[in-house]
C-alpha positions as CSV (number, residue, x, y, z in Angstrom):
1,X,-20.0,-51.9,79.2
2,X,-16.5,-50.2,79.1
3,X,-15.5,-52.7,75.8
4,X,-19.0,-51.8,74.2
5,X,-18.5,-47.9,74.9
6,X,-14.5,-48.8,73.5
7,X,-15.6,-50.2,70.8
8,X,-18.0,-47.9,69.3
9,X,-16.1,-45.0,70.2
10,X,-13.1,-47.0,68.1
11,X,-15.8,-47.1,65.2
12,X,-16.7,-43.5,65.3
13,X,-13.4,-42.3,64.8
14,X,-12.5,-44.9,62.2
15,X,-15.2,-43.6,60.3
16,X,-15.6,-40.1,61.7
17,X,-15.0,-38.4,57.8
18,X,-18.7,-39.8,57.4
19,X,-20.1,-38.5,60.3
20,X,-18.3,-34.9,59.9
21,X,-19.5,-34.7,56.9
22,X,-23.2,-36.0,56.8
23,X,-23.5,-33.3,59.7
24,X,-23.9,-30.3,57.2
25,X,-25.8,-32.3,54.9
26,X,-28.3,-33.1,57.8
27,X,-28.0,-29.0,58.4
28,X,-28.7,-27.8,55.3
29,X,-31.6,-30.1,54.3
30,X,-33.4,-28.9,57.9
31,X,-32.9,-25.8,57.1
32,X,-34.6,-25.9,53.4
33,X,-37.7,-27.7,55.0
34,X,-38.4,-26.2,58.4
35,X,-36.1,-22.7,58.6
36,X,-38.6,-20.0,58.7
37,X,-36.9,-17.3,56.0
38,X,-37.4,-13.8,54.7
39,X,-37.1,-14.8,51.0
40,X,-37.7,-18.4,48.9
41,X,-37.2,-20.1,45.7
42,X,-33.8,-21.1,43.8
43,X,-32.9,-17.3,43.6
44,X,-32.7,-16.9,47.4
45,X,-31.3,-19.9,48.4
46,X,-28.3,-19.6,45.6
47,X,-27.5,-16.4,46.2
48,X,-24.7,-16.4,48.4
49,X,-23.1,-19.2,47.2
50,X,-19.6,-17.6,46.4
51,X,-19.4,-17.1,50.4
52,X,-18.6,-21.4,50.1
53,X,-14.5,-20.8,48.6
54,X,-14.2,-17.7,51.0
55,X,-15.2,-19.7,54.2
56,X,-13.4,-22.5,52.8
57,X,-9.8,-20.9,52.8
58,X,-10.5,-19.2,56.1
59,X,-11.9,-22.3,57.8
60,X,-8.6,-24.1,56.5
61,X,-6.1,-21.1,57.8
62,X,-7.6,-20.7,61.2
63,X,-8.1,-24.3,61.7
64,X,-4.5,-25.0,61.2
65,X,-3.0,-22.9,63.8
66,X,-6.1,-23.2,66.2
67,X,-8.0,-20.4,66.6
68,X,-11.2,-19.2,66.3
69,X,-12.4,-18.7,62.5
70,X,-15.0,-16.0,63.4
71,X,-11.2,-14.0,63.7
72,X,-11.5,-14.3,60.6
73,X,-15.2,-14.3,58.8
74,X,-16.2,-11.6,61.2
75,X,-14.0,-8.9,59.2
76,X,-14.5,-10.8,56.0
77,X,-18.0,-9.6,56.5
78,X,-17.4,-6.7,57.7
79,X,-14.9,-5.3,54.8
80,X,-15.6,-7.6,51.9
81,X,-19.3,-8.9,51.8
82,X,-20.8,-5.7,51.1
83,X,-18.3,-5.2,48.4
84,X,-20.6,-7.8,46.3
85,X,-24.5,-7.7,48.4
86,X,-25.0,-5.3,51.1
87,X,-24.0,-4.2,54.8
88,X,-25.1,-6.5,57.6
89,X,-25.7,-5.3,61.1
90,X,-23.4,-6.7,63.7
91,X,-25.6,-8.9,65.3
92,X,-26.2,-10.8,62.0
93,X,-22.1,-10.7,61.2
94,X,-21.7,-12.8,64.3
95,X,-24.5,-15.0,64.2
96,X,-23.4,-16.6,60.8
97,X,-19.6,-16.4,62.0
98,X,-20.9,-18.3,64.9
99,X,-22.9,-21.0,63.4
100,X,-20.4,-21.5,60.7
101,X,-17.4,-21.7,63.3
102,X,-19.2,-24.0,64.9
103,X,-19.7,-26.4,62.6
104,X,-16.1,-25.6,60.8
105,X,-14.8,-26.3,64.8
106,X,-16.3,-29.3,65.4
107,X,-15.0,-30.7,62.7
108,X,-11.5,-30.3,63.1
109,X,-12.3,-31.3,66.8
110,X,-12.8,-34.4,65.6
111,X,-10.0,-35.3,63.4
112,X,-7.9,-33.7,66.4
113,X,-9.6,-36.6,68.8
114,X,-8.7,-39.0,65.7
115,X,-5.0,-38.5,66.2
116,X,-5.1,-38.8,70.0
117,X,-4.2,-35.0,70.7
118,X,-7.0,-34.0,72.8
119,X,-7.2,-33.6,76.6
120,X,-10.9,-34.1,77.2
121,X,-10.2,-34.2,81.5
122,X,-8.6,-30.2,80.6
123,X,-11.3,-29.1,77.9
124,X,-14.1,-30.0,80.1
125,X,-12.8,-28.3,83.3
126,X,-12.2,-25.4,80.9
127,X,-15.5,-24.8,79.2
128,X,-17.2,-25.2,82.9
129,X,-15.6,-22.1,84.0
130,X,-16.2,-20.3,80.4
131,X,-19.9,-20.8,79.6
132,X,-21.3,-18.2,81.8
133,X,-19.2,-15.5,80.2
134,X,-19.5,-16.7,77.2
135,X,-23.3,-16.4,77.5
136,X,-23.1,-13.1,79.2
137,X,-20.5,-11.9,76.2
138,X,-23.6,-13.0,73.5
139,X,-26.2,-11.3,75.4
140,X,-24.0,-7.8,75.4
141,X,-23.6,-8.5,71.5
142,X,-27.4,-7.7,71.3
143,X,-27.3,-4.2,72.7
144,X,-23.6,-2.8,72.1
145,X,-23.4,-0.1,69.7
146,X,-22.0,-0.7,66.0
147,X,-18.9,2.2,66.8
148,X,-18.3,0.3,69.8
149,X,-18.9,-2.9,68.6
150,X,-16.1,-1.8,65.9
151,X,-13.7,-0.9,68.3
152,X,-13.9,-3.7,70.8
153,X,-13.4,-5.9,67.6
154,X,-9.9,-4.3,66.7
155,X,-8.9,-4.3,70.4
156,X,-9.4,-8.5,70.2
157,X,-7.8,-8.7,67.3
158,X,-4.9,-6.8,67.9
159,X,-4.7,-8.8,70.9
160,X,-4.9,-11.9,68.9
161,X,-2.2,-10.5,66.3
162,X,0.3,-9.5,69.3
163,X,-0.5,-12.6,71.1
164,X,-0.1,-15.3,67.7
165,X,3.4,-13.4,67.1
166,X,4.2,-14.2,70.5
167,X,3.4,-18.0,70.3
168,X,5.3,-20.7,69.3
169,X,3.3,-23.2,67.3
170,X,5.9,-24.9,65.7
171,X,5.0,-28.3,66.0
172,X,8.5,-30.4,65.1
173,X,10.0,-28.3,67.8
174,X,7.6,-29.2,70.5
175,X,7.4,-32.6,69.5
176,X,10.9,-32.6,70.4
177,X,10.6,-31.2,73.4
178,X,7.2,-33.1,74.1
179,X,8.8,-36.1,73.6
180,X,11.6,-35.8,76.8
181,X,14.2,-37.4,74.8
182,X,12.5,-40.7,74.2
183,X,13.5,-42.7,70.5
184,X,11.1,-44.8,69.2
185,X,13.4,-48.2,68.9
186,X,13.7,-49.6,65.1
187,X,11.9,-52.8,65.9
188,X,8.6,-51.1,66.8
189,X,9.0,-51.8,70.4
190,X,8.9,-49.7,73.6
191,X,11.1,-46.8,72.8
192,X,14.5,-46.1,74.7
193,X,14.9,-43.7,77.5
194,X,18.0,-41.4,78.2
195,X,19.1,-44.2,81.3
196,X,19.4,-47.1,78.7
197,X,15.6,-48.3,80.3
198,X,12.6,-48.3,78.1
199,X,9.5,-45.9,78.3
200,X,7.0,-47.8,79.4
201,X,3.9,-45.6,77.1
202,X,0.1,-46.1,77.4
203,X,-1.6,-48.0,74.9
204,X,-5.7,-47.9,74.4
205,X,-7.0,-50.5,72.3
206,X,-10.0,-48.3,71.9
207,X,-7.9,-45.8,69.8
208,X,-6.7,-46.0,66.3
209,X,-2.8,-46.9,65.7
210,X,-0.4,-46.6,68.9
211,X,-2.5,-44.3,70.8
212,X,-3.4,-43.9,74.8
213,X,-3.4,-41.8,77.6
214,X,-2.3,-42.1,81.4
215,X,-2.3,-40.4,84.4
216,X,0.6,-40.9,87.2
217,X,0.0,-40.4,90.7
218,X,2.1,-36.8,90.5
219,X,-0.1,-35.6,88.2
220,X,2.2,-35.9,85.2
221,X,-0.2,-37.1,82.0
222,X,1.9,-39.4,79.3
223,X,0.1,-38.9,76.4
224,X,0.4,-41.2,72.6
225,X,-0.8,-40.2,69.2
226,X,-1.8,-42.3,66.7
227,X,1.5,-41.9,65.5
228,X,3.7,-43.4,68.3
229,X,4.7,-39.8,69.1
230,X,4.3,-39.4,72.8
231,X,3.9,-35.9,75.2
232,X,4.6,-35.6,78.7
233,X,2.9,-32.7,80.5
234,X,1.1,-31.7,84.0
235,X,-2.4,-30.2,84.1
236,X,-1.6,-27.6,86.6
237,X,-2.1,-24.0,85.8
238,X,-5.9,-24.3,85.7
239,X,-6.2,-20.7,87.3
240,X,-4.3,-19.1,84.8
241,X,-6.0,-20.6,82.2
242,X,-9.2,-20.0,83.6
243,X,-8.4,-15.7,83.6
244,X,-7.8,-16.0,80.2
245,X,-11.0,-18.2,79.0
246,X,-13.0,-16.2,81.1
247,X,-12.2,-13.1,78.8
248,X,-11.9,-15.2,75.8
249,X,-15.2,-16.4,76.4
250,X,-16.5,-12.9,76.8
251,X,-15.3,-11.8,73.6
252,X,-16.4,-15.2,72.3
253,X,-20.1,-14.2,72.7
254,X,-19.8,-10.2,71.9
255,X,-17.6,-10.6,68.8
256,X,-17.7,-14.2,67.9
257,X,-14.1,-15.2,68.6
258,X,-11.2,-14.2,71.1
259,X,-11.8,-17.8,73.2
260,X,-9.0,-19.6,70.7
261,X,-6.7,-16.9,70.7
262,X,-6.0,-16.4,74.5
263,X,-6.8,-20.1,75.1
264,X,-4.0,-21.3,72.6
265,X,-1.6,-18.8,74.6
266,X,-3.0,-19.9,77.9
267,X,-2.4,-23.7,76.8
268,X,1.0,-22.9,75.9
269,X,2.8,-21.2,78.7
270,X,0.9,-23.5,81.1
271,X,3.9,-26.3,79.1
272,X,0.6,-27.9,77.6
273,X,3.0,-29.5,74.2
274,X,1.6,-27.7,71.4
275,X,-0.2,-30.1,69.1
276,X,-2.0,-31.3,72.5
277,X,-2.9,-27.8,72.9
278,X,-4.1,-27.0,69.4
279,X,-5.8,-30.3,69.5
280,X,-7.5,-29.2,73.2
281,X,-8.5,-25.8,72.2
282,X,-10.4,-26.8,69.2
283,X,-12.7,-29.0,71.4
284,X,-13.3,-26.1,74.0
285,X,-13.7,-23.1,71.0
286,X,-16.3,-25.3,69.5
287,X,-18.3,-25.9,72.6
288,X,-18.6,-22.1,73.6
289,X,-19.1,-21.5,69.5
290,X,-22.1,-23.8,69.9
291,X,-23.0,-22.1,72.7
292,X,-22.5,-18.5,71.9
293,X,-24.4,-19.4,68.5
294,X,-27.7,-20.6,70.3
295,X,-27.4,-17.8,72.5
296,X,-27.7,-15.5,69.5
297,X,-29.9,-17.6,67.4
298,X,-32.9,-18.4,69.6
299,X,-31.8,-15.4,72.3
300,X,-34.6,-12.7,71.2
301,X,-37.0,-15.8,70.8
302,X,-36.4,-17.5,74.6
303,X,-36.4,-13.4,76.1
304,X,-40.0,-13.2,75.0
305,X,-41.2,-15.6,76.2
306,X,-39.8,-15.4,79.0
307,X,-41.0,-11.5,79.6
308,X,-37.5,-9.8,79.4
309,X,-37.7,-7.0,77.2
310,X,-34.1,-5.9,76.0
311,X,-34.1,-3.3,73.2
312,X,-32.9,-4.2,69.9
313,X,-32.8,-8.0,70.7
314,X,-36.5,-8.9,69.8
315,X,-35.6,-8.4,66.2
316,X,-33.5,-11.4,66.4
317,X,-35.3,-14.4,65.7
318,X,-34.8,-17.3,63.6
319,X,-36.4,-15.7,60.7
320,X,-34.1,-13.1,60.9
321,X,-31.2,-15.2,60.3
322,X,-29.7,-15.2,56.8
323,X,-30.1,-19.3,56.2
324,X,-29.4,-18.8,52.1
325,X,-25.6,-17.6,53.8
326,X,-25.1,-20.6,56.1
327,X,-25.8,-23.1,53.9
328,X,-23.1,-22.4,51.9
329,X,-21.1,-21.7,55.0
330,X,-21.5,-24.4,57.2
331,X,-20.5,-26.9,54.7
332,X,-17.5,-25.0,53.5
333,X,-16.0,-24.8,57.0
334,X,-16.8,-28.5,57.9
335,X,-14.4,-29.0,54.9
336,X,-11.6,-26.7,55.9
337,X,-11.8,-28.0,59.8
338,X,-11.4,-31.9,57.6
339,X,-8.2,-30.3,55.3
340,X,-6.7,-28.4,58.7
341,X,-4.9,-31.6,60.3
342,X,-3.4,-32.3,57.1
343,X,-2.1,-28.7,55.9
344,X,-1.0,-28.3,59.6
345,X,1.3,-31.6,59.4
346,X,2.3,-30.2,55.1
347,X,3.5,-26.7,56.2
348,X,5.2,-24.8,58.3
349,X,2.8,-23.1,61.3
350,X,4.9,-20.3,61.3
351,X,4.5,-19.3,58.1
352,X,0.7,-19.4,58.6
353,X,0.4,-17.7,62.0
354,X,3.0,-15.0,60.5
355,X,0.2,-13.9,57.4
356,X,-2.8,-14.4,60.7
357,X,-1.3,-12.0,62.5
358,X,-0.3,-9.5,59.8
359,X,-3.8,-9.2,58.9
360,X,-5.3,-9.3,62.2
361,X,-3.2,-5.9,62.9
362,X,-4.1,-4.4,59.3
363,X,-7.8,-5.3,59.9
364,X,-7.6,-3.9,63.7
365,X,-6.7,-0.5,62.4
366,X,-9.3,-0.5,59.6
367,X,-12.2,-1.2,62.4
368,X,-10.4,1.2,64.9
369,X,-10.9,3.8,61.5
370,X,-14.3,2.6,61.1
371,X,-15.2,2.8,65.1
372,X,-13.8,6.5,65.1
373,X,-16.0,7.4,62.3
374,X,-19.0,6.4,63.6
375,X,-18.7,8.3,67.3
């Protein structure tokens, strides 16, 4: 049973580009035959199409340095969609940042699993403790109002700006330090420790190229890419790191991010090696994405019936949900979350969380502007 399971999990990621990418197709042609919509024909359902480059370059930026893209398509609609179509109310802004993170998330979560860089034991214990404020965080979305909704959005992302400044994501340096001092020897073989011994590294034969996992009895997890490059880390810290996806996760649901941005920090000074934490927090952001996106999809639907009456969230309904935006979306960030792995090894992090968190803060004090203004 184990081989089997080994085995097909070795063929899903060999071929996991075809998955990732027939996923969206899959979307999009459900949505054209069963979504219930406000509008029809070719005119309706190519009208947004420009939104595809836009989510494209954010999907790629925020994918790189791990956080959540609604950080970033949030504002976008906010400050630049009505520039070329008109306003949207904030319970529709986060609903298509959602469903397009989501799907943009998953994605990269994949590819991340591909190279061996994801802790599943620490993402699962994680999103556990996150999903109920998650949920709680997307059923607040429905009823805050759109001055506050403004501010609380500034206040996350100037915590996400100060917090992305604070982090260090370069990921030679902590590949260094990941790595304890351990040289891969130039035969290929088991690489040389700092004694004159050799490593002795886990090896899955379920995982592409040179890659495993193991725990030791003191709790210390060796952990091998696909590349031969190997991390040494504990899992301890799960309290701290639970604080700080509890409010993540509450954010996640009101504004449609904030879970990435104190999770990557949370990974980090927990000694979590960086790419492993990258890698980590895309898995858990896309799970309470997925989550959060339901909740605000089918929210107003399941309160009906179930004879909970909330004002302002019977309006939401799956109607109601703009489906000529996300299927332009939703394939554009399942690219980006593809390219992310690739720009993340071609440039330097630094460089892109530098630019993040620049325009975080600049975008913080336009909502603060806009929140002030409508009190």
């Amino acid at each position: 049973m184990s081989s089997s399971y080994s085995a097909v999990q070795k063929s899903f990621l060999k071929y996991q580009h075809v998955f990732v990418f027939a996923a969206p197709v899959v979307f999009v042609a459900a949505v054209l035959a069963f979504a219930p919509t406000t509008g029809s024909g070719t005119g309706y359902w190519l009208e947004y199409w420009w939104l595809f480059p836009a989510f494209l370059t954010g999907a790629t930026i925020v994918n790189t340095v791990g956080i959540s893209g609604s950080a970033l398509f949030v504002p976008f609609l906010i400050f630049v969609f009505p520039l070329a179509a008109q306003p949207l109310s904030p319970q529709t802004i986060v609903k298509v940042g959602l469903i397009s993170e989501a799907f943009g998330l998953s994605s990269s979560s994949v590819a991340f699993v591909q190279y061996g860089l994801v802790d599943r034991r620490l993402a699962l214990t994680i999103v556990g403790g996150a999903v109920p404020f998650v949920i709680a965080g997307a059923i607040l979305s429905f009823v805050v109002p759109e001055p506050v909704f403004h501010g609380l959005l500034g206040l996350a992302l100037i915590a996400a700006s100060i917090l992305l400044f604070k982090a260090d994501l370069d990921h030679e340096g902590a590949e260094s330090d990941a790595d304890g001092g351990h040289e891969t020897a130039a035969d290929g073989g088991s690489s040389a420790a700092p004694d004159g011994g050799t490593a002795d590294l886990p090896d899955d034969a379920g995982k592409l190229g040179p890659a495993g996992v193991r725990t030791d009895e003191d709790g210390t997890v060796t952990r091998v890419d696909r590349d031969g490059d190997d991390y040494r880390y504990t899992r301890g810290g799960y309290l701290k790191r639970f604080g700080n996806y509890s409010i993540g996760g509450m954010f996640q649901g009101l504004a449609g991010f904030g879970a990435g941005e104190l999770g990557i920090i949370s990974m980090l000074s927990t000694k979590v090696p960086v790419r492993v934490a990258i890698g980590t927090n895309h898995i858990i952001v896309a799970v309470t994405a997925v989550l959060a996106s339901l909740v605000h999809v089918f929210g107003g639907t399941v309160l009906s019936a179930a004879g909970i009456h909330i004002p302002g969230v019977h309006g939401l309904s799956l109607a109601s949900t703009p489906w000529n935006m996300v299927v332009f979306t939703v394939p554009a960030t399942v690219t980006g979350g593809q390219i992310a792995p690739y720009v993340s090894n071609a440039l330097e992090t630094d460089t892109i969380k530098t630019f993040v968190g620049g325009l975080f803060a600049i975008i913080a004090i336009a909502l603060f502007g806009m929140a002030m203004g409508g009190i």
